[in-house]
N, C-alpha and C positions, 0 to 999 in steps of 0.2 A: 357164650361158652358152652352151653347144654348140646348145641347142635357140633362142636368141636370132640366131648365129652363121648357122646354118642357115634360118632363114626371113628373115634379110635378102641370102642367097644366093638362094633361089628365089624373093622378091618383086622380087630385082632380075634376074634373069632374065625372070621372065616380063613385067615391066613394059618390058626389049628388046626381048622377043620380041613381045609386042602392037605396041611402034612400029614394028617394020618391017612386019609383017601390016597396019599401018593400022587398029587397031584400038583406038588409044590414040594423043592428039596431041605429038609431038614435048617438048614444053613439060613436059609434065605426066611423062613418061617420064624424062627428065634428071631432073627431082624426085624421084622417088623413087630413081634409083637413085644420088641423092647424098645422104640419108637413108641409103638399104642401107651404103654406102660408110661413113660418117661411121660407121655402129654396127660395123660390121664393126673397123674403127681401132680402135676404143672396147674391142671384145672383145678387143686384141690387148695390149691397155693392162692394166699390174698394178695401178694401180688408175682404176675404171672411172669416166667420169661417170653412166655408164649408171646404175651401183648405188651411186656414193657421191653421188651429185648434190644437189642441192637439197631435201634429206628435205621440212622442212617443205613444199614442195610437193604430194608426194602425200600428206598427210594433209589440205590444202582439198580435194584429188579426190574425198576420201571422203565 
């Protein structure tokens, strides 16, 4: 979960960092980094929806 943890830190980072550079629109920026946010909560949770969630969903994925 640390390495889950960690790249919802630095996609919500950079996806700030691109809105104020102007390099990413406003809209789409909040998006993601309330995804990042939402898993981030999720990591902090004993138990996750992240990893206990909807199984049979990811085995249609497959």
């Amino acid at each position: 979960m640390r390495v889950v943890k960690a790249f919802a830190i630095l996609k919500r980072s950079t996806a700030l960092a691109n809105k104020r550079l102007g390099n990413l629109d406003a809209e789409k920026a909040e998006a993601i980094a309330a995804v990042c946010d939402d898993v981030l909560k999720a990591s902090t949770m004993t138990t996750s929806r992240l990893s206990y969630g909807r199984p049979e969903a990811a085995h249609k994925a497959i």
